[in-house]
N, C-alpha and C positions, 0 to 999 in steps of 0.2 A: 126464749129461743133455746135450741134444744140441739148439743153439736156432739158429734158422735166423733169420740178423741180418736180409738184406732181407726175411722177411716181419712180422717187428714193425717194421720202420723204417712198410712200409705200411699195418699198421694201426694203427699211432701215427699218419700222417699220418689215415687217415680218421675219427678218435676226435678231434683236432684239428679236423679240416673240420664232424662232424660237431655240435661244438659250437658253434662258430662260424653253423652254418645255423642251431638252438638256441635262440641270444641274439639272429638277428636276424631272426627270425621270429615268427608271432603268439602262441610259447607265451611271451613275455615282454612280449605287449603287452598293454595295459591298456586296454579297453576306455571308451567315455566317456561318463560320467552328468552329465548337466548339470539345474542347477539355474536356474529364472529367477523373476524376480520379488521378490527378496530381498535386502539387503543384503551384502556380503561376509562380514562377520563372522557370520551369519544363517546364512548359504548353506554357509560352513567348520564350522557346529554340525553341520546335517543332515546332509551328508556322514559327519562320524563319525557318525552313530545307522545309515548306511545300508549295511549287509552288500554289497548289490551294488555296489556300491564297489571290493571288496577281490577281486572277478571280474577273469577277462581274458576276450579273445578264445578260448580254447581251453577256458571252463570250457562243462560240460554243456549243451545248451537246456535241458532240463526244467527245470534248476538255475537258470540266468538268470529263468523263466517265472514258477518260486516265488517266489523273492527278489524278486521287481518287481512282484507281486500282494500280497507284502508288506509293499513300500516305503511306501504311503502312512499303513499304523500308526505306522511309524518315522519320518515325517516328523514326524506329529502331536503324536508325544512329544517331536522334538528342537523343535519351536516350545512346547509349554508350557511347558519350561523358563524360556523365554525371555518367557514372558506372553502368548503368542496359542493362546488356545482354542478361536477364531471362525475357520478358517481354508477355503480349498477350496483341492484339488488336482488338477491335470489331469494326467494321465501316459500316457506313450505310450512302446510299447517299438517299435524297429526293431531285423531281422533281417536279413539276409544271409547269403550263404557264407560271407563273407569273418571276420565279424564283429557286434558289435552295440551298439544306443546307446538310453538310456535318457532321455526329456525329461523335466522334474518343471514347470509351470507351478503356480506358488506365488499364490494372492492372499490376503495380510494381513485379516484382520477388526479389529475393534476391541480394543486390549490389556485384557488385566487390571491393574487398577492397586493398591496397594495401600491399604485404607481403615484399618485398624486397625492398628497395630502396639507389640504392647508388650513390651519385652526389659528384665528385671529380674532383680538378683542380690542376694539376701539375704544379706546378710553379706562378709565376704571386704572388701581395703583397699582405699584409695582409686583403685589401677592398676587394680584389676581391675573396678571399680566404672567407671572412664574409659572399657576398653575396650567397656564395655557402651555405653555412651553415644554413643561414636564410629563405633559400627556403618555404613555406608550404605543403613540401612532410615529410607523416612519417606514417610507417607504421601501420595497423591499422585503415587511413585513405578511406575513397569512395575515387575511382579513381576517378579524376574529369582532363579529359585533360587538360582544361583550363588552369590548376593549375601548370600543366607539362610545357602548351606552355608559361606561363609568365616565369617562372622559368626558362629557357632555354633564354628566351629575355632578363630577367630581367642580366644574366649573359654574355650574348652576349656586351649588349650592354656599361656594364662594363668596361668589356674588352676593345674596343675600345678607350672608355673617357678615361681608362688608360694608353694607350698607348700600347699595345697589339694585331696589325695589324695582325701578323702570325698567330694567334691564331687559334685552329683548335679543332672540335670536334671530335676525334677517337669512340667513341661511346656514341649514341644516339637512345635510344629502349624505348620502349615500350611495352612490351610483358603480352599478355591477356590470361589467361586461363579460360573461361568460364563457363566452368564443375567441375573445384576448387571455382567459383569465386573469383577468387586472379589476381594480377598484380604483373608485377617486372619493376621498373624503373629504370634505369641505364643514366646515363648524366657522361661523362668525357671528359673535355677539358684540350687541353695541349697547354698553353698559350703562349707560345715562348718567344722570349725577349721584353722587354720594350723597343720599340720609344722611341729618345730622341728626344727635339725640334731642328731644323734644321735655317739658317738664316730667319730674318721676313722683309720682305721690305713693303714698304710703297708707294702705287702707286695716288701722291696727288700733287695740286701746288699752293696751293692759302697760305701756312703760312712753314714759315721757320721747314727744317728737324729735326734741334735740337728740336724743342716746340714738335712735333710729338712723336720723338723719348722719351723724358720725361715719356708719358705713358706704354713705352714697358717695362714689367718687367722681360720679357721673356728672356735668355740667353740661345748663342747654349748649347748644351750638357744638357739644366735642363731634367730632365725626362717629357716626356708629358703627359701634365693632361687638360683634355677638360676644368674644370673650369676655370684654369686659361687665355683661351682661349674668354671663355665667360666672365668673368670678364676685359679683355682687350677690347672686342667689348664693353662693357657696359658702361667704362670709357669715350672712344671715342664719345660713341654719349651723355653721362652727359656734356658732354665739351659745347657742342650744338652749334661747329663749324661745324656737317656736319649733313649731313640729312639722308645718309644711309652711312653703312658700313661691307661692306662683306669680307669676307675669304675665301680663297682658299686653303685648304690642300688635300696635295699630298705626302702619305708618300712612301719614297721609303724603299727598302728592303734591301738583303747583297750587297755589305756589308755597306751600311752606318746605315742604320736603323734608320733612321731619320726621321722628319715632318716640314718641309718649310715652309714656313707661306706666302702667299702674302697679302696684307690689301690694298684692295680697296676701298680710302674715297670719295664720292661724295659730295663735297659743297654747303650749303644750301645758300638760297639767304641772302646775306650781313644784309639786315634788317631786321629784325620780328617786324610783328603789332601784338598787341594784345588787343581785347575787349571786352568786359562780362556783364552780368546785373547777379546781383545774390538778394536772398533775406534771413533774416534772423528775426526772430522776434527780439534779441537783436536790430539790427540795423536800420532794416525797408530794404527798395528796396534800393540796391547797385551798382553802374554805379564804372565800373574797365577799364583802359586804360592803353598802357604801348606803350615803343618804345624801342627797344633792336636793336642795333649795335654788331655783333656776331665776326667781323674780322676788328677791327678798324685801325688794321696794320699786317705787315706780323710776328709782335712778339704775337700775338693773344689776343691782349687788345680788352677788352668788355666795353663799355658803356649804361647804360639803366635810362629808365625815367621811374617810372610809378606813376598814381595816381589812387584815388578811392575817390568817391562822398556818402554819407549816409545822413540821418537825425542825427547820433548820432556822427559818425568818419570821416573827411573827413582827406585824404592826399596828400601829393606828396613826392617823394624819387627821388636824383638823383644819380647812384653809377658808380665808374668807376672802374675796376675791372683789376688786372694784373695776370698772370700766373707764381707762381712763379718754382722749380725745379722737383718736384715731379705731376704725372694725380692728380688733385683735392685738388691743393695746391694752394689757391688762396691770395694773397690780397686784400683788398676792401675799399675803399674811399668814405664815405656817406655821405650822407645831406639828410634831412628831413624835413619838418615841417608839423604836426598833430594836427588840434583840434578837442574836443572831448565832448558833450555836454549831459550827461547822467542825471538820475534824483539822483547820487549825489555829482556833481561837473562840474565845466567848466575848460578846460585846452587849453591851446596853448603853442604847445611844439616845438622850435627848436632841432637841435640837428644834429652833425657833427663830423664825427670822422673816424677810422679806424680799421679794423678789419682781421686776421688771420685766415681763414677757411684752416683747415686739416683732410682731410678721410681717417681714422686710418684703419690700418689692420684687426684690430677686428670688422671693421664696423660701430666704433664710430667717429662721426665728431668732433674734436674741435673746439674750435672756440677763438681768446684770443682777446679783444677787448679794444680800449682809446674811450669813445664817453664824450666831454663837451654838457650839458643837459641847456638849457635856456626854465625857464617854468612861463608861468602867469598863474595864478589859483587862482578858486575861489572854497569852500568845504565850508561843514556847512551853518550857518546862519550867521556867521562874520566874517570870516577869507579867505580875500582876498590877495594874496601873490603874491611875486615874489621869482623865486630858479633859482641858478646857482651853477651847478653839474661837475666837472671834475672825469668822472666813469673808472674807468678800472676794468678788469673782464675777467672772463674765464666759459666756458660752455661746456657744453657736448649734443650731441643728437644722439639717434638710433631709427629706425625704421628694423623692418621685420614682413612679413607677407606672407601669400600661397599663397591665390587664390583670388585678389582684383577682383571685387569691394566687393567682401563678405567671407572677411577671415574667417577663421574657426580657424585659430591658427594663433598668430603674437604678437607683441607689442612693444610700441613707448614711447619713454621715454627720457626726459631730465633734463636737473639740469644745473642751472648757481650761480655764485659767486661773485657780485659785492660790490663795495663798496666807498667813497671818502672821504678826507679829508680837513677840514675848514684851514689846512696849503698850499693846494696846491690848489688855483684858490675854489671852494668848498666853498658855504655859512655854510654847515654843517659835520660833520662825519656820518658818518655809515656804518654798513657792514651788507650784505643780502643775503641770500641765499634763492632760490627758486626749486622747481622740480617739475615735473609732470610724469607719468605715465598712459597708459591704455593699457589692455591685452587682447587678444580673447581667449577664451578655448572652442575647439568644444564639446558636451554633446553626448548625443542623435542623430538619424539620425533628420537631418536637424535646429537641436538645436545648441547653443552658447551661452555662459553669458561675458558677455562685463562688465569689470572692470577698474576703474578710480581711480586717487587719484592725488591729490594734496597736496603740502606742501609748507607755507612760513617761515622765520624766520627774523625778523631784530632786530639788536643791534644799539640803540640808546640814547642819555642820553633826547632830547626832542625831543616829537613825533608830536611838532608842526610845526619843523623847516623841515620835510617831505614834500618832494613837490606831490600834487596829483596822478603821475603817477606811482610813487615809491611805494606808497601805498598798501595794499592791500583789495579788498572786492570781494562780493562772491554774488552770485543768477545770473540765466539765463541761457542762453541755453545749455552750453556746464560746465556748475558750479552745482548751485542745483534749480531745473526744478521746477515749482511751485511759483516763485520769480522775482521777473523783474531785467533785468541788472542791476549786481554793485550795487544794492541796500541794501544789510547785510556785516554789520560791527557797530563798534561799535560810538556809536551817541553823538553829544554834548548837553549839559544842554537844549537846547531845542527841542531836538529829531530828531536830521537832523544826516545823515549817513556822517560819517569824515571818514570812513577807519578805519582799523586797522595796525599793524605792524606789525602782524603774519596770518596766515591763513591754512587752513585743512579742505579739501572737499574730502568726498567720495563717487563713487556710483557704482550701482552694478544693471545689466540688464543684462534677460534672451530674447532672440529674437529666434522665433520658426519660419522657414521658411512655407508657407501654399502655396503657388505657385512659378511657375522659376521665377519670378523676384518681389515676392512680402512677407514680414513676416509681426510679429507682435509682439508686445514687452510689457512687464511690466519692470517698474525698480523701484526705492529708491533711490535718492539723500538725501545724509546730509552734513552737514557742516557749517562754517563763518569763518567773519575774527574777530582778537579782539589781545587784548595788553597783556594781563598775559591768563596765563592757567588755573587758578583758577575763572576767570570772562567768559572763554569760554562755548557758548549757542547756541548749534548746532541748526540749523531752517536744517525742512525734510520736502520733498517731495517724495510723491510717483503718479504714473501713468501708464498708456498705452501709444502705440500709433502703428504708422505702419510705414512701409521701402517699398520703394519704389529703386529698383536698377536700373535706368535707363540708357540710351545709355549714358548719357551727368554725369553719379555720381549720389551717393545715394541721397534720398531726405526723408526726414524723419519729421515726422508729428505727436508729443505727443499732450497728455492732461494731466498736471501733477496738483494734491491737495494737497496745504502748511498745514501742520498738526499743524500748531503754530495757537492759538488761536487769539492772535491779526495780522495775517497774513491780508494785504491790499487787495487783490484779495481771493473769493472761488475757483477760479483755473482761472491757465493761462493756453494757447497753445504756444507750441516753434517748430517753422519749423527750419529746418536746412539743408542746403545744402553741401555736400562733403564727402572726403574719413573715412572712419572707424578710419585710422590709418595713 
């Protein structure tokens, strides 16, 4: 076969050109229907109800002719929804060559209001009995179906999660009188009995039935309750032995009136890689690697490596992790070594030990932990040391939040309690308590103020015998903005930062969302670290900056100004990568 290049090259060019004339011509233009007389939100209903809408400049005349002798049925339906029965419409269509444009002049009549409304549910608990209650129907009310058909789902679907399968609505109306403008709504469902749960089997074969079964909290006869259904699926895949896990429920009716559970686990592959480059102005550019063993045996032991690379923090962790009777009851067996090279100390930290992670019913994680601490360090301008630390210690952490990556409501908070002593293994004594905190609180549409707080405390008789890491100081990105890492606290006779033994940071930002995936922020950082409360000398920043919520986590870009007059920078920038909360 025999293909002659220049004349595809030109008709590839005019197969190009002629696309190009195509897209920017009127078979891609959309013609304009305007609506007037009606509120936005009003005018965005009609619109969807109105097929001429979905026209351009290039559909048929006849076509446009029908459709817009049409339109004023479609308008009349998209306002009853909405409560106006009483309605006139003025419409006018203009034509051209070129094109065409549809006017709608809207005038509102008097709404329908709603006079009666009675939504009742016979039987069935006290949630579901709330949700009826809670409805946003009340007389007085502009009918607004919408408000009907959530209120109707919103109880439906209730039902269900409750276990409420016979459930049945006997009546359901709507009745419009037009000529009154008045409505009567009526909603009664007659719940029938509460499903209980039925056996749960487990369709899996890569890890012993007992380790499986651990997680099921579920027993025949409990009453069924979809959370705790979805709480069970949630467990399962936190384990991060499988990689999907689905359910099949199948309730049957009299007489058992039950819900079966099957739980089908699919097994991920044995080993997880994981790699990342992150960045952060604390630390500079960040190289993360790890290697995770998910199913080390058929008793469901985990093993994992991971390290990470910085200019300031470099690491490696090696843990090996047992399952103990309880979903998210673990053991763990660590080693570590960290050094850390900040502008105010040098550390190189071992560190090996064992630790008790348990996920509380309330959603709180414990954590009760023995780690012996072996630390070189260097702080100040003369105090080069060596510390060895035998720590035991107990902590706490919770997280909740809505709608990640950009909650609107949630918050994360922890608190741990360690401590050691110069009689057991321990160069020195002490005891320390630390916590943190930050909150979301939605405002305004599209608004948030994002609130922080930190606290440390240590009991010590010499605050020398402190090893660097134990420490505490304050400034940088995720502390008080305007200040370089770790560098506020309180300083030796010749003005180098030692840390403190206590600390207190607070801040407080307002984030105003201005596009889908993009805001803008003001906030206030204050705080430090220091030894008595009577020598504490809060250093503040304040600044802007912007959010950026991307496919990959938020990414977030201030300019914060130290308002302390001897402050070493007129302002820094602090990038930060990751979740909210």
């Amino acid at each position: 076969m025999i293909v002659k290049k220049g004349l595809i090259g030109t008709t590839g060019r005019q197969l190009v050109l002629t696309a190009l004339l195509w897209l920017c011509t009127g078979a891609a233009v959309r013609a304009e229907v305007a609506i007037e007389g009606v509120e936005p939100a009003i005018r965005s209903n009609v619109l969807a109800y109105l097929r001429l809408e979905d026209e351009t400049c290039d559909s048929p005349s006849w076509r446009v002719r029908r459709l817009h002798a049409e339109s004023e049925n479609e308008i009349r339906a998209a306002l009853e929804v909405t409560g106006y029965y009483d309605v006139e419409v003025d419409s006018e269509l203009r034509q051209d060559a070129a094109c065409w444009q549809a006017v709608y002049k809207i005038r509102l009549g008097q709404p329908v209001v709603l006079r009666n409304v009675s939504i009742k549910v016979d039987g069935g608990d006290g949630k579901l009995q709330a949700v009826a209650r809670a409805c946003a129907l009340r007389p007085g009310d502009v009918l607004q179906h919408a408000k009907y058909d959530a209120c109707r789902r919103q109880i439906t679907r209730l039902a269900a999660d409750r276990g409420y399968f016979s459930k049945e609505f006997v009546e359901r109306r709507v009745d419009v009188y037009p000529n009154e403008f008045a409505a009567d709504i009526t909603l009664h469902l007659v719940s029938g009995p509460r499903y209980v749960f039925g056996e749960t089997t487990l369709d899996q074969e890569v890890l012993d039935d007992d380790l499986i079964r651990r997680f099921v909290a579920i027993e025949p006869g409990d009453p069924y309750d979809a959370e705790r259904v979805r709480r069970l699926q949630r467990d399962l895949i936190a384990s991060t032995y499988f990689d999907q896990v689905v359910f099949d429920r199948d309730p049957r009716g009299a007489p058992h009136f039950d819900v079966p559970l099957k739980v089908s686990l699919t097994a991920g592959k044995k080993r997880q890689y994981t790699a990342g480059v992150g960045f952060a102005t604390d630390v500079g550019p960040k190289l993360r690697g790890g290697i995770l063993n998910r199913r080390m045996n058929a008793s469901g032991h985990q093993g994992e490596v991971e390290a990470s690379l910085s200019r300031v923090i470099s690491d490696i962790k090696v843990s090996y992790r047992v399952p103990l009777d309880k979903a998210r009851d673990w053991v763990t067996f660590d080693t570590s070594y960290t050094l850390e090279d900040n502008d105010s100390f040098k550390s190189a930290l071992f560190t090996t030990g064992a630790q008790r992670v348990q996920q509380r019913k309330n959603g709180w994680a414990r954590t009760v932990f023995l780690q012996l601490r072996l630390e070189d360090y260097e702080t100040g301008t003369v105090q080069d040391d060596y510390s060895k630390l035998f720590t035991p210690g107990i902590g706490y952490a919770f997280v909740k939040e809505d709608y990640p990556p950009r909650p609107l409501a949630g918050h994360r908070s922890n608190v741990q309690l360690r401590g050691a002593a110069d009689v057991l293994i321990s160069d020195t004594t002490f005891l320390q308590v630390y916590g943190n905190t930050k909150w979301v609180f939605g405002l305004w549409s599209g608004a948030r103020l994002v609130a922080r707080a930190e606290a440390g405390f240590t009991a010590i008789d010499e605050f020398a015998d402190l090893p660097a890491s134990v420490r505490f100081y304050a400034g940088g990105d995720v502390s008080v903005r305007g200040y370089a890492y770790q560098s506020l606290g309180p300083t030796d006779p010749l003005g180098a930062v030692i840390g403190g033994s206590n600390l207190l940071v607070g801040s407080v930002e307002i984030d105003q969302q201005v596009a889908a995936n993009w805001s803008i922020a003001a906030f206030i950082d204050s705080g430090n670290a220091y030894d008595n409360f009577k020598d504490f000398d809060p250093a503040t920043g304040i600044g802007a900056g912007i959010r950026w919520f991307s496919p990959l986590g938020p990414v977030r870009i201030d300019v914060a100004v130290p308002l302390e007059k001897d402050a070493p920078d007129n302002y820094r920038f602090h990038i930060t990568l990751g979740p909210d909360l």
